[in-house]
Backbone of each chain as nested JSON, in Angstrom:
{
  "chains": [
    {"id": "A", "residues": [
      {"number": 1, "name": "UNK", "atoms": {"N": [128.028, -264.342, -40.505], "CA": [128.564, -265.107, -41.625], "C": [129.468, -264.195, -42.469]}},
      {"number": 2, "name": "UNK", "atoms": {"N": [131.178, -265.294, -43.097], "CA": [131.655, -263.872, -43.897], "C": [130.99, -264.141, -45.326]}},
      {"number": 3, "name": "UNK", "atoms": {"N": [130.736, -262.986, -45.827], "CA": [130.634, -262.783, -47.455], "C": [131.447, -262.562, -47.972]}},
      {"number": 4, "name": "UNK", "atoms": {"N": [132.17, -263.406, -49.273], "CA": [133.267, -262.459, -49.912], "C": [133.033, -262.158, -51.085]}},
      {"number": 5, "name": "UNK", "atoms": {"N": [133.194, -260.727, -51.704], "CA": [132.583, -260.619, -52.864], "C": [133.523, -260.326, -53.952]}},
      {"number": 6, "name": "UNK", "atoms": {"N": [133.586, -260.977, -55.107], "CA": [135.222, -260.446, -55.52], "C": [135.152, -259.758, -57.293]}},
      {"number": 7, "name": "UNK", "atoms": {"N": [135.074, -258.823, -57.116], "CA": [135.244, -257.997, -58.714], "C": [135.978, -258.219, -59.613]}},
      {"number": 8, "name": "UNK", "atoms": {"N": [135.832, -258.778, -60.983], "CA": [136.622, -258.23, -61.861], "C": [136.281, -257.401, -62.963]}},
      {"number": 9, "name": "UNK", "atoms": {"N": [137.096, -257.072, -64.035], "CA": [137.156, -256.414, -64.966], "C": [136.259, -257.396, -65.712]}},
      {"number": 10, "name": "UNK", "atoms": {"N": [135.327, -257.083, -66.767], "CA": [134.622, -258.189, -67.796], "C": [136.127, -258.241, -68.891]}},
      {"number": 11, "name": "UNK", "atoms": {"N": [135.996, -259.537, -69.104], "CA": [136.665, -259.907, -70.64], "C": [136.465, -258.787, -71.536]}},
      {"number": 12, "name": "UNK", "atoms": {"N": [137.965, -258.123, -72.253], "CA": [137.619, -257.604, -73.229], "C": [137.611, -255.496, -72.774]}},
      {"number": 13, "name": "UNK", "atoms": {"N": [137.485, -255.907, -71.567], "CA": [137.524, -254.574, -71.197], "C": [139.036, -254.358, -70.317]}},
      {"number": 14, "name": "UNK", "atoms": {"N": [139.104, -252.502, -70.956], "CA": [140.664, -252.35, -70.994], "C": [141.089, -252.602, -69.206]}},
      {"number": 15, "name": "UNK", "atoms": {"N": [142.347, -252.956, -68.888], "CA": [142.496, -252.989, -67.598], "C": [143.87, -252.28, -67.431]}},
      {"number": 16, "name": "UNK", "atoms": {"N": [143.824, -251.193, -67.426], "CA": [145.058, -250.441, -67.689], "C": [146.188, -250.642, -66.691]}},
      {"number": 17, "name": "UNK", "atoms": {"N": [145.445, -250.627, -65.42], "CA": [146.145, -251.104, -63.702], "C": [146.865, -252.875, -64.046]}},
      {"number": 18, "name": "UNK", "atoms": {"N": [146.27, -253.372, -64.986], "CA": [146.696, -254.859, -64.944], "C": [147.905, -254.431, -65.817]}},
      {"number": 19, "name": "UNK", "atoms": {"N": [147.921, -253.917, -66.812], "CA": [148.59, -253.626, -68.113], "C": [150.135, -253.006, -67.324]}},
      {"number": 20, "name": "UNK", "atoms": {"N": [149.909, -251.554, -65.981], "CA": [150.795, -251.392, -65.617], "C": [151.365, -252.423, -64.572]}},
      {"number": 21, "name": "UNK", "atoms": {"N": [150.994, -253.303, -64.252], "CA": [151.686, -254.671, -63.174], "C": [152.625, -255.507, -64.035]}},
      {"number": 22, "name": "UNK", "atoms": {"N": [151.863, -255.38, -64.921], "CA": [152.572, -256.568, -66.011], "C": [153.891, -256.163, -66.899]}},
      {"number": 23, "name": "UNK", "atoms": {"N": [154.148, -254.886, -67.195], "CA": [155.191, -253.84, -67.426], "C": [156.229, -254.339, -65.992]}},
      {"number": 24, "name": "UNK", "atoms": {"N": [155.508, -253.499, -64.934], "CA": [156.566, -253.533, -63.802], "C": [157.077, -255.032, -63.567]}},
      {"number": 25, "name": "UNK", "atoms": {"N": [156.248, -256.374, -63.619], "CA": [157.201, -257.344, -63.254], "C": [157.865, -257.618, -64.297]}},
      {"number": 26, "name": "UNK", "atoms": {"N": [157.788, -257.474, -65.761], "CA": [158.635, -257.891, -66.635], "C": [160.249, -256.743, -66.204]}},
      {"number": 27, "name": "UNK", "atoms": {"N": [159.607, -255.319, -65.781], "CA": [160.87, -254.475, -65.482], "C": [161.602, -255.333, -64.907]}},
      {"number": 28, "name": "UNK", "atoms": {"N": [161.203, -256.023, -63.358], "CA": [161.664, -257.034, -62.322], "C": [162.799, -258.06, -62.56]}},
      {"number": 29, "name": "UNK", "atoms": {"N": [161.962, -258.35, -63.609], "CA": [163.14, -259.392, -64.572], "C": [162.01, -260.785, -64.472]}},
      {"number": 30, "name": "UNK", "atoms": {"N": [160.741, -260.909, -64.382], "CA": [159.786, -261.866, -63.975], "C": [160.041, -262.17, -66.284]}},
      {"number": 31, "name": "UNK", "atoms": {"N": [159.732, -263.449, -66.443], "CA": [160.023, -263.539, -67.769], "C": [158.377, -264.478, -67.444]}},
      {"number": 32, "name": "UNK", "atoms": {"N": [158.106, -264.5, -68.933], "CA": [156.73, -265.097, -69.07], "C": [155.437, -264.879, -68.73]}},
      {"number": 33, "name": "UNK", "atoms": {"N": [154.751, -263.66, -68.045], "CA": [154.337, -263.284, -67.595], "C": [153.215, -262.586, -68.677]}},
      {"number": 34, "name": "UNK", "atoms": {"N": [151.918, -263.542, -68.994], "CA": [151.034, -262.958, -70.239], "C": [150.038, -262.15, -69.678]}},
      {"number": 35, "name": "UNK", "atoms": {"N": [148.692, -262.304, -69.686], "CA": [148.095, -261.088, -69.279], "C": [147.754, -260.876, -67.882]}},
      {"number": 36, "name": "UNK", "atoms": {"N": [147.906, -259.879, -67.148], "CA": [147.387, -259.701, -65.973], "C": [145.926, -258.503, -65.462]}},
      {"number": 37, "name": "UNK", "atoms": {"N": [145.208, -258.928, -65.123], "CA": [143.656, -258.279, -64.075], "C": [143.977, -258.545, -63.056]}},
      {"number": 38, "name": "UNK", "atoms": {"N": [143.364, -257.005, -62.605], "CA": [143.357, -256.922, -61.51], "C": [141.804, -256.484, -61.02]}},
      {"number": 39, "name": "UNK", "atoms": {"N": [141.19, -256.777, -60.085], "CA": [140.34, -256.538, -59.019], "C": [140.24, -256.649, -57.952]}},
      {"number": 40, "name": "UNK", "atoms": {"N": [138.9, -256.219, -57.38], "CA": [138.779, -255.991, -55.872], "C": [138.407, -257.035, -55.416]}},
      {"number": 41, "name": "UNK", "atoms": {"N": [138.731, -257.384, -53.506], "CA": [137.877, -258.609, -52.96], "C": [137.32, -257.709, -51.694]}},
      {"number": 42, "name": "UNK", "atoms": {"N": [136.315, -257.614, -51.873], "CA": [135.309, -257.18, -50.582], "C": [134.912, -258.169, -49.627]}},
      {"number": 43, "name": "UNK", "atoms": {"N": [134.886, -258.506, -48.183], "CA": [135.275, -259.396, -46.904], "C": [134.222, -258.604, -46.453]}},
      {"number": 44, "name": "UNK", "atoms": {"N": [133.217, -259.376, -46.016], "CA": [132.232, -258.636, -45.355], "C": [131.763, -259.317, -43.929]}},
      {"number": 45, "name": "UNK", "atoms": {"N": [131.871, -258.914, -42.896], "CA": [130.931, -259.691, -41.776], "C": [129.883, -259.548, -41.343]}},
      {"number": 46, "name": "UNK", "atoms": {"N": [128.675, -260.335, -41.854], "CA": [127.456, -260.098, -41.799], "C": [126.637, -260.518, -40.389]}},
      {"number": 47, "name": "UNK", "atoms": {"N": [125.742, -259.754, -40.013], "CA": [124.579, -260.732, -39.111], "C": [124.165, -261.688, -39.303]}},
      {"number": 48, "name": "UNK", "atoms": {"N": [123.467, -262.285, -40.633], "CA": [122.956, -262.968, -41.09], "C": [123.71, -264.299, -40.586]}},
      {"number": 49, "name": "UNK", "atoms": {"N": [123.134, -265.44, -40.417], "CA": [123.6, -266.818, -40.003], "C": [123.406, -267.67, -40.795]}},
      {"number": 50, "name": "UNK", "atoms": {"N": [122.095, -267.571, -41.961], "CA": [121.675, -268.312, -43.234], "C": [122.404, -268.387, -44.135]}},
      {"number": 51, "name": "UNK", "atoms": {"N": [122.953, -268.98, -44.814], "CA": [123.743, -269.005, -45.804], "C": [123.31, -268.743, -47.7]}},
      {"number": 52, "name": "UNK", "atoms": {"N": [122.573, -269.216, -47.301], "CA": [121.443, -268.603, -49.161], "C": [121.462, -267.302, -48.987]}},
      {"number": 53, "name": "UNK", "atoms": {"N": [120.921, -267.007, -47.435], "CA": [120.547, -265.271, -47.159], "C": [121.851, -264.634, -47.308]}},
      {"number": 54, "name": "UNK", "atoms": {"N": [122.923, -264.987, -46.715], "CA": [124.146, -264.057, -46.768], "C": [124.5, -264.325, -48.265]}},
      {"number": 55, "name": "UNK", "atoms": {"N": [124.219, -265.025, -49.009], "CA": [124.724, -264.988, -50.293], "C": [123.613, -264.067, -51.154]}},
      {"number": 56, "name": "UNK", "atoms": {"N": [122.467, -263.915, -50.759], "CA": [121.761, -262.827, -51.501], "C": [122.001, -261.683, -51.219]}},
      {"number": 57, "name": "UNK", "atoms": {"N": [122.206, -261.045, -50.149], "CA": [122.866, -260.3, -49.35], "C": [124.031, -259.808, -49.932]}},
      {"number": 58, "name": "UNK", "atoms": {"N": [124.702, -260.728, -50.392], "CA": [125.973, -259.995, -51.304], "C": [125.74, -259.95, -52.73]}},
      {"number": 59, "name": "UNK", "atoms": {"N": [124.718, -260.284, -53.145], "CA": [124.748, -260.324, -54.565], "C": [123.981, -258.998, -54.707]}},
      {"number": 60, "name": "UNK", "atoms": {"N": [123.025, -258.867, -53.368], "CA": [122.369, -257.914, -53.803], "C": [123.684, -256.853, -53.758]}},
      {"number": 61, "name": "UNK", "atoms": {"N": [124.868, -256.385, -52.671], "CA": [125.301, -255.243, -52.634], "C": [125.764, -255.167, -53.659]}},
      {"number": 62, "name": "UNK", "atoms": {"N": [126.604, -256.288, -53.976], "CA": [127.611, -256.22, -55.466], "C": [126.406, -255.692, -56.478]}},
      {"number": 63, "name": "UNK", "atoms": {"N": [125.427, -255.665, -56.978], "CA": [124.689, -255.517, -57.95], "C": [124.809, -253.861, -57.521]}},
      {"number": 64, "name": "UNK", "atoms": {"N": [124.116, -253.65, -56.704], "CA": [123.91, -252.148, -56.236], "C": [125.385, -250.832, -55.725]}},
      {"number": 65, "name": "UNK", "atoms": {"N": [126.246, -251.906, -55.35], "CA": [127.422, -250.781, -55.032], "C": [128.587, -251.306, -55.31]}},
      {"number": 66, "name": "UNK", "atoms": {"N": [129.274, -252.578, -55.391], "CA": [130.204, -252.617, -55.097], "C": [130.68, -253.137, -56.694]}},
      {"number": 67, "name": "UNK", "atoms": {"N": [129.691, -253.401, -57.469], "CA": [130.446, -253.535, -58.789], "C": [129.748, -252.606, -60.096]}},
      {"number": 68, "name": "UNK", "atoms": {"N": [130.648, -252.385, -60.712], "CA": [130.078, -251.355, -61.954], "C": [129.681, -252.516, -62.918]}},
      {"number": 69, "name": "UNK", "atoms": {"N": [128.712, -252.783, -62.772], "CA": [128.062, -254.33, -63.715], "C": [128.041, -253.716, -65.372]}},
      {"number": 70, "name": "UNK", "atoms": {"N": [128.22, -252.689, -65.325], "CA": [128.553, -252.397, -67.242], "C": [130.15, -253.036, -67.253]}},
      {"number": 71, "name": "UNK", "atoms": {"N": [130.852, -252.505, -66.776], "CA": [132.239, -253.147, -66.877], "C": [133.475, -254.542, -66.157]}},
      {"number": 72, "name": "UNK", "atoms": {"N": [132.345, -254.642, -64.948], "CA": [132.844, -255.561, -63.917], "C": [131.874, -256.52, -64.132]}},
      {"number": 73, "name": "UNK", "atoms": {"N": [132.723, -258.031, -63.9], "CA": [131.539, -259.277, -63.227], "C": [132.029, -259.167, -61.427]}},
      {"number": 74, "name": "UNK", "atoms": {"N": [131.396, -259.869, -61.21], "CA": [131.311, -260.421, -59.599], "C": [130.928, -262.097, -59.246]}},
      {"number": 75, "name": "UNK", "atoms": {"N": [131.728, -262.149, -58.225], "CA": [131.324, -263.397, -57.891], "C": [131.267, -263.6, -56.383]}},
      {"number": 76, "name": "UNK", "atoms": {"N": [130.91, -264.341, -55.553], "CA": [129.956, -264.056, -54.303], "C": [130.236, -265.616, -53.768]}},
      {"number": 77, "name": "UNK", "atoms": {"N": [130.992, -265.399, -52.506], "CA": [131.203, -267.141, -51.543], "C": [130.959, -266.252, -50.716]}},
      {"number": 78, "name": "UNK", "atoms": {"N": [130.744, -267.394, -50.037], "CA": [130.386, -267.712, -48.592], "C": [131.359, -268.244, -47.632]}},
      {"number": 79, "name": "UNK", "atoms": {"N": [131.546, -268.212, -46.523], "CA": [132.439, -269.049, -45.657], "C": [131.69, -269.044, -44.21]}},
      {"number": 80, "name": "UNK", "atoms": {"N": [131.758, -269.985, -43.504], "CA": [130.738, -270.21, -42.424], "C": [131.94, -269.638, -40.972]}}
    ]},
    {"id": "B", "residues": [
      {"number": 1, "name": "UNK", "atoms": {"N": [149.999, -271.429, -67.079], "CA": [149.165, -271.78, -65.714], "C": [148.354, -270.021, -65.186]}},
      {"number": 2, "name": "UNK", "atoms": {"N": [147.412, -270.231, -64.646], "CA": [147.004, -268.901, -64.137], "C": [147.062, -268.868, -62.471]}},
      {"number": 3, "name": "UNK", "atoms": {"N": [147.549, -267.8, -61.846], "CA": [147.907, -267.842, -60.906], "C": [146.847, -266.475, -60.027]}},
      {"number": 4, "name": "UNK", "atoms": {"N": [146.462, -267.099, -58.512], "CA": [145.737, -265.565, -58.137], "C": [146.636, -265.282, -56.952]}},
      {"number": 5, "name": "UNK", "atoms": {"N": [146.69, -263.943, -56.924], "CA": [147.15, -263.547, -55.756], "C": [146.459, -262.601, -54.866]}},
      {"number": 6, "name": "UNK", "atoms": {"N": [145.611, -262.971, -53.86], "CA": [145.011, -262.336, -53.299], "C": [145.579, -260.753, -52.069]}},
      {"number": 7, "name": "UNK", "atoms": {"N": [145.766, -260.252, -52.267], "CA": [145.929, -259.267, -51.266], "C": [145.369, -258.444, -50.062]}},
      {"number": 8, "name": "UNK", "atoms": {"N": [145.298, -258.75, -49.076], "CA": [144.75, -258.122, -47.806], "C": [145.048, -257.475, -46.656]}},
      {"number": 9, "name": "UNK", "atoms": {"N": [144.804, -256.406, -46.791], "CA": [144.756, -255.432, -45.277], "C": [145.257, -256.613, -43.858]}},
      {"number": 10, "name": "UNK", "atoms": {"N": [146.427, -256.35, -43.301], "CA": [146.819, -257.103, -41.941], "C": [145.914, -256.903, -41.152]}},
      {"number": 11, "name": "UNK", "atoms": {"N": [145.026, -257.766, -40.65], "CA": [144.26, -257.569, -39.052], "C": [144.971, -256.514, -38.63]}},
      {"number": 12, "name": "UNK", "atoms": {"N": [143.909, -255.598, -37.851], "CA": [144.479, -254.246, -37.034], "C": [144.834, -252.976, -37.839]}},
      {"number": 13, "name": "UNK", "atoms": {"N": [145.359, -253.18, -39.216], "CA": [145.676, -252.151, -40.168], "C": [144.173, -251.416, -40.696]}},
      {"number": 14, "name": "UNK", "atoms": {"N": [144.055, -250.392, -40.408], "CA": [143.12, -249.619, -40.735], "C": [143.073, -249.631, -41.958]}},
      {"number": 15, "name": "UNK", "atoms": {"N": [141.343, -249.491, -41.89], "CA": [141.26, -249.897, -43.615], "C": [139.674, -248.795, -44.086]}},
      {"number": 16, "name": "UNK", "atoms": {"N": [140.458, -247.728, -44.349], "CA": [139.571, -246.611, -44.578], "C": [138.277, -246.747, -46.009]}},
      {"number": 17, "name": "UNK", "atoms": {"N": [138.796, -247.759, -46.352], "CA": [137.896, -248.021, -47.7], "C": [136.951, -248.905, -47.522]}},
      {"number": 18, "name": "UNK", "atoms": {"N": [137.128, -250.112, -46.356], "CA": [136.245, -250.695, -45.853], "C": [135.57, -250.011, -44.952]}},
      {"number": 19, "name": "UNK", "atoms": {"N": [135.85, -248.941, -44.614], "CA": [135.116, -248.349, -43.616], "C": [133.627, -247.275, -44.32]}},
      {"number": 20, "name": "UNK", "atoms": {"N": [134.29, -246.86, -45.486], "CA": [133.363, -246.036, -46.52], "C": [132.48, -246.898, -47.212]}},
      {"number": 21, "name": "UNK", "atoms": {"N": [132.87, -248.265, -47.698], "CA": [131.808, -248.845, -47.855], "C": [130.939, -249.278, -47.101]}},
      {"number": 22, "name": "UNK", "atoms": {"N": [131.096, -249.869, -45.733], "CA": [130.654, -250.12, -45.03], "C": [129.585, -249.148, -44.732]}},
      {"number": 23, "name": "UNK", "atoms": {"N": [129.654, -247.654, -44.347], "CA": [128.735, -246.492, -44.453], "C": [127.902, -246.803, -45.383]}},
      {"number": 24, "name": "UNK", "atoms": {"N": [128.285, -246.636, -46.54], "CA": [127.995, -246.811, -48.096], "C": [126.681, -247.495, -47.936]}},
      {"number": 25, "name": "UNK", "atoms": {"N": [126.644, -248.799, -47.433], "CA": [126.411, -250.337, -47.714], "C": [124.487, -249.797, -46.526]}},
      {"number": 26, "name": "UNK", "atoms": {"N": [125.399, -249.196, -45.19], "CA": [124.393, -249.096, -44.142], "C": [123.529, -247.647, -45.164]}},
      {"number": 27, "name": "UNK", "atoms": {"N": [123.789, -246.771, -45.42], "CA": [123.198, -246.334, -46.065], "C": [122.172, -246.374, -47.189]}},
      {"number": 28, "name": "UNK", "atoms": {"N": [122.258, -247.516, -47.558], "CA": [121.38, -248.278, -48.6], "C": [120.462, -248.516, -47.915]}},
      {"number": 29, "name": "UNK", "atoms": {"N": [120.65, -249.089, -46.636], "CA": [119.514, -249.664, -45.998], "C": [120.55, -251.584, -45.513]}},
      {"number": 30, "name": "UNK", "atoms": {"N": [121.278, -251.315, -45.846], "CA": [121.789, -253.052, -45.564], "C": [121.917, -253.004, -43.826]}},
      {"number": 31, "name": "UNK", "atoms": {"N": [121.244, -253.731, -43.413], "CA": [120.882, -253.974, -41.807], "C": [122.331, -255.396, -41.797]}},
      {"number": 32, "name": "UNK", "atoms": {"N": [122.895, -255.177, -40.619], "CA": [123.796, -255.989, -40.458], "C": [124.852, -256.051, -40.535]}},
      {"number": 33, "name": "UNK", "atoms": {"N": [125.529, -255.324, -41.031], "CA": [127.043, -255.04, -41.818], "C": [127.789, -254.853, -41.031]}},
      {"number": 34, "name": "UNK", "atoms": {"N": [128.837, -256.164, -40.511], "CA": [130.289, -255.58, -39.497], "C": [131.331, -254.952, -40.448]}},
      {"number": 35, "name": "UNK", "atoms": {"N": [132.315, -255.693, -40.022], "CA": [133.57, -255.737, -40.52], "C": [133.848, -255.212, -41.774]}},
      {"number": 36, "name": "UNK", "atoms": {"N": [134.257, -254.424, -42.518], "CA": [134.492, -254.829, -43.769], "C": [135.663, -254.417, -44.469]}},
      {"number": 37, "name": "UNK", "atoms": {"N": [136.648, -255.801, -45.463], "CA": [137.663, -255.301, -45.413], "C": [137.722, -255.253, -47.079]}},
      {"number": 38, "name": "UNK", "atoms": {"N": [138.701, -254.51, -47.523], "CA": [138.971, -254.833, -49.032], "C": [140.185, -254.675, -49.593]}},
      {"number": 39, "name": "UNK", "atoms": {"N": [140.721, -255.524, -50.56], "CA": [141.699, -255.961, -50.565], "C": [141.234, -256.04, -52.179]}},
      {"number": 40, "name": "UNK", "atoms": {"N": [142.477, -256.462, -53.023], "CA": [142.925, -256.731, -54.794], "C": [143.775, -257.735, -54.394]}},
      {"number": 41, "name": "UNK", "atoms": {"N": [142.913, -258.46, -56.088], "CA": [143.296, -259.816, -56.775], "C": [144.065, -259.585, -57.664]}},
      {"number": 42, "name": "UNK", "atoms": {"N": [144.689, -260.458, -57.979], "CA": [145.554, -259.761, -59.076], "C": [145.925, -261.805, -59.857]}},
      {"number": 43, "name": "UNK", "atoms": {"N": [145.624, -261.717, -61.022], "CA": [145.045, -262.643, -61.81], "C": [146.258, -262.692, -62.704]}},
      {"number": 44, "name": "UNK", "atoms": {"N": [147.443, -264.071, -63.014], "CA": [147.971, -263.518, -63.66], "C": [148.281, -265.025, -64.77]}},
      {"number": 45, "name": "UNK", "atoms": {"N": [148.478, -264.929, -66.006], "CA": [148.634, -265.765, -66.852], "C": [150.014, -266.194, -66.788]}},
      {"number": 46, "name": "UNK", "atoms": {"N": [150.996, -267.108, -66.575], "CA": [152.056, -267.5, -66.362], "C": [151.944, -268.088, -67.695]}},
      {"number": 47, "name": "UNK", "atoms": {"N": [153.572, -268.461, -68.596], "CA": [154.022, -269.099, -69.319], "C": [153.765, -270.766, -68.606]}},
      {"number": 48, "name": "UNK", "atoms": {"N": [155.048, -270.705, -67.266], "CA": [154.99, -271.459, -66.232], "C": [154.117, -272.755, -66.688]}},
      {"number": 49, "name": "UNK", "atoms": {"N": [154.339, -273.843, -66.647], "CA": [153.466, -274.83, -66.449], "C": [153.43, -275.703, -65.203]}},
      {"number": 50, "name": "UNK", "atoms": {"N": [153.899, -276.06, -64.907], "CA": [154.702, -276.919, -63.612], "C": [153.669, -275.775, -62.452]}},
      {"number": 51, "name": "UNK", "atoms": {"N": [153.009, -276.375, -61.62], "CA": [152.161, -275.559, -60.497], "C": [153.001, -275.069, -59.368]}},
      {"number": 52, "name": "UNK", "atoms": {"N": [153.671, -275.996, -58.968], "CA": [154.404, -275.568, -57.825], "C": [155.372, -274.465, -58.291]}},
      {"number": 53, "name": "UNK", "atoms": {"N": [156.261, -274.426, -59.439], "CA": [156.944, -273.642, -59.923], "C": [156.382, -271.739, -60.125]}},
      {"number": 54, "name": "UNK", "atoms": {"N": [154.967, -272.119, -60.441], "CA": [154.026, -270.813, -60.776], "C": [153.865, -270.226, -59.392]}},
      {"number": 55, "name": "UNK", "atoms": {"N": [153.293, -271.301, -58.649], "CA": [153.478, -270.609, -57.252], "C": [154.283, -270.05, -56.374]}},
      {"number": 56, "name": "UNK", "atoms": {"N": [155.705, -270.927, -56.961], "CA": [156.708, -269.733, -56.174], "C": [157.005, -268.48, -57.125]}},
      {"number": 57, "name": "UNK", "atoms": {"N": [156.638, -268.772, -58.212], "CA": [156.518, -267.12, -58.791], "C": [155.533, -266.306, -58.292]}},
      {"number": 58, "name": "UNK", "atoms": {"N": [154.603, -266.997, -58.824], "CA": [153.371, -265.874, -57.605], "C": [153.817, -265.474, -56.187]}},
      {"number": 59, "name": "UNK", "atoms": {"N": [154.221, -266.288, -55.569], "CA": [155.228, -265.572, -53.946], "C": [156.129, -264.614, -54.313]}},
      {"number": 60, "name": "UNK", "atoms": {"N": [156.707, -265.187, -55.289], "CA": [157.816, -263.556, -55.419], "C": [157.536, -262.3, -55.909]}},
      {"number": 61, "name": "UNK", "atoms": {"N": [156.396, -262.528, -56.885], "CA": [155.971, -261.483, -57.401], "C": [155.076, -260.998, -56.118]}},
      {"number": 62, "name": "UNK", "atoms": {"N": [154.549, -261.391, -55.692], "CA": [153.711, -261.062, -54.139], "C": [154.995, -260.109, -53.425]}},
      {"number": 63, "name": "UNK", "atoms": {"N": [155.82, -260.495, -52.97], "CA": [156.824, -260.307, -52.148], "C": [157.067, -259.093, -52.556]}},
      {"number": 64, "name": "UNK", "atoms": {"N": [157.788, -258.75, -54.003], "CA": [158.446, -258.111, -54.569], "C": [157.634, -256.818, -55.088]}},
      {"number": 65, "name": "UNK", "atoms": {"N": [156.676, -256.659, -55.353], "CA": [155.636, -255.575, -56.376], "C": [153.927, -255.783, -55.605]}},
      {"number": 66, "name": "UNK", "atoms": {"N": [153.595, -257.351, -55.498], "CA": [152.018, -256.958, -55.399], "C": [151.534, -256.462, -54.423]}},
      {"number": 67, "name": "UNK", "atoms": {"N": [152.037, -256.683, -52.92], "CA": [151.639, -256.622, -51.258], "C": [152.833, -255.755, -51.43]}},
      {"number": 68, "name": "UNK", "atoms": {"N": [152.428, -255.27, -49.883], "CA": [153.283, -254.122, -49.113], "C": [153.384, -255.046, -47.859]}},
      {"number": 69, "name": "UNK", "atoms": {"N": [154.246, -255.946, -47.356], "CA": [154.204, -256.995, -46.352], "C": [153.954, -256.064, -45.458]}},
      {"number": 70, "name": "UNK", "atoms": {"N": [154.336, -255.012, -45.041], "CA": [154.349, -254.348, -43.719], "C": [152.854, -254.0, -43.394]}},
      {"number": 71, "name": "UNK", "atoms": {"N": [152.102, -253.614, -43.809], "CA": [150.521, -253.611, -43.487], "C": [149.308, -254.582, -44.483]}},
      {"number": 72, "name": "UNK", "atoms": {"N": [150.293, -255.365, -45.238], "CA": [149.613, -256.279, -45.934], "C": [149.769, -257.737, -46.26]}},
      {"number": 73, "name": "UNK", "atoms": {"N": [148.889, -258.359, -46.234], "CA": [149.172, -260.565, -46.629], "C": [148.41, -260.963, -47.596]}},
      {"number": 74, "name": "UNK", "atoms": {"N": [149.125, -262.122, -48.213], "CA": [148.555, -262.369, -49.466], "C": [148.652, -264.036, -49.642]}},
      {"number": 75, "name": "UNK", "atoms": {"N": [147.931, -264.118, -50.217], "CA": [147.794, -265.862, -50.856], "C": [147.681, -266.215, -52.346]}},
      {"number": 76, "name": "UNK", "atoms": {"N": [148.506, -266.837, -51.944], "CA": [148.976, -267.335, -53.713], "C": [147.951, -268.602, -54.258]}},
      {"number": 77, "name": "UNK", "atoms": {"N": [147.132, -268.788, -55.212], "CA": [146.285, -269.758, -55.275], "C": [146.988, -270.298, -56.68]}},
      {"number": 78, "name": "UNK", "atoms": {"N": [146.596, -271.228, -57.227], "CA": [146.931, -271.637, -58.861], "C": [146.033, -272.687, -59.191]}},
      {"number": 79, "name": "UNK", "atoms": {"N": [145.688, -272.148, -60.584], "CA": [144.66, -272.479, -61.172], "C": [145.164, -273.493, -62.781]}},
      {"number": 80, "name": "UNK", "atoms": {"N": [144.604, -274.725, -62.686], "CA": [145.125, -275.246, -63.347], "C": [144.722, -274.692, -65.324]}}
    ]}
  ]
}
């Protein structure tokens, strides 16, 4: 089963990488362009065939490695 | 309008960061773990109202600054 697990920055916390995207497309000539975040999407292919299970499965990694839960949320699909 | 643009490693393009987590992940103890790829979202607040319009901004800005087409693909989503 895939897991996809996808990081962001929490509200409120600085995102300096978003801050420099948003500089460069206004450089571009992109007009209108208000705030931009950026995060990670982790694609995982699991053994697991259960679908509750592969979704605990990722909540557990995201909790444990793949997100800094002081500064990041996460959010966790599934796809069969 | 808010617009996502997902970014991902091309099938076949080595992807050394999925490969460290992946270690990472088996190292914990996570039994099961294939594939794993990772890729950035990139979240962006458009003036833009009109959806279809946001989305071909999100393609260009994709095109132009977010992906590296040559070892990378991306999907433009929009969020009302």
């Amino acid at each position: 089963m895939r897991v996809v697990v996808t990081v962001m920055p929490k509200p409120g916390v600085l995102d300096p990488q978003g801050r420099a995207v948003g500089h460069a497309l206004s450089n571009l000539g992109f007009a209108g362009v208000g705030e931009v975040r950026i995060g990670k999407v982790v694609v995982l292919d699991l053994a697991e065939t259960d679908a509750d299970a592969a979704r605990a499965i990722g909540e557990d990694m995201a909790r444990r490695l793949l997100a800094n839960t002081v500064i990041e949320s996460y959010r966790v699909t599934v796809e069969a």
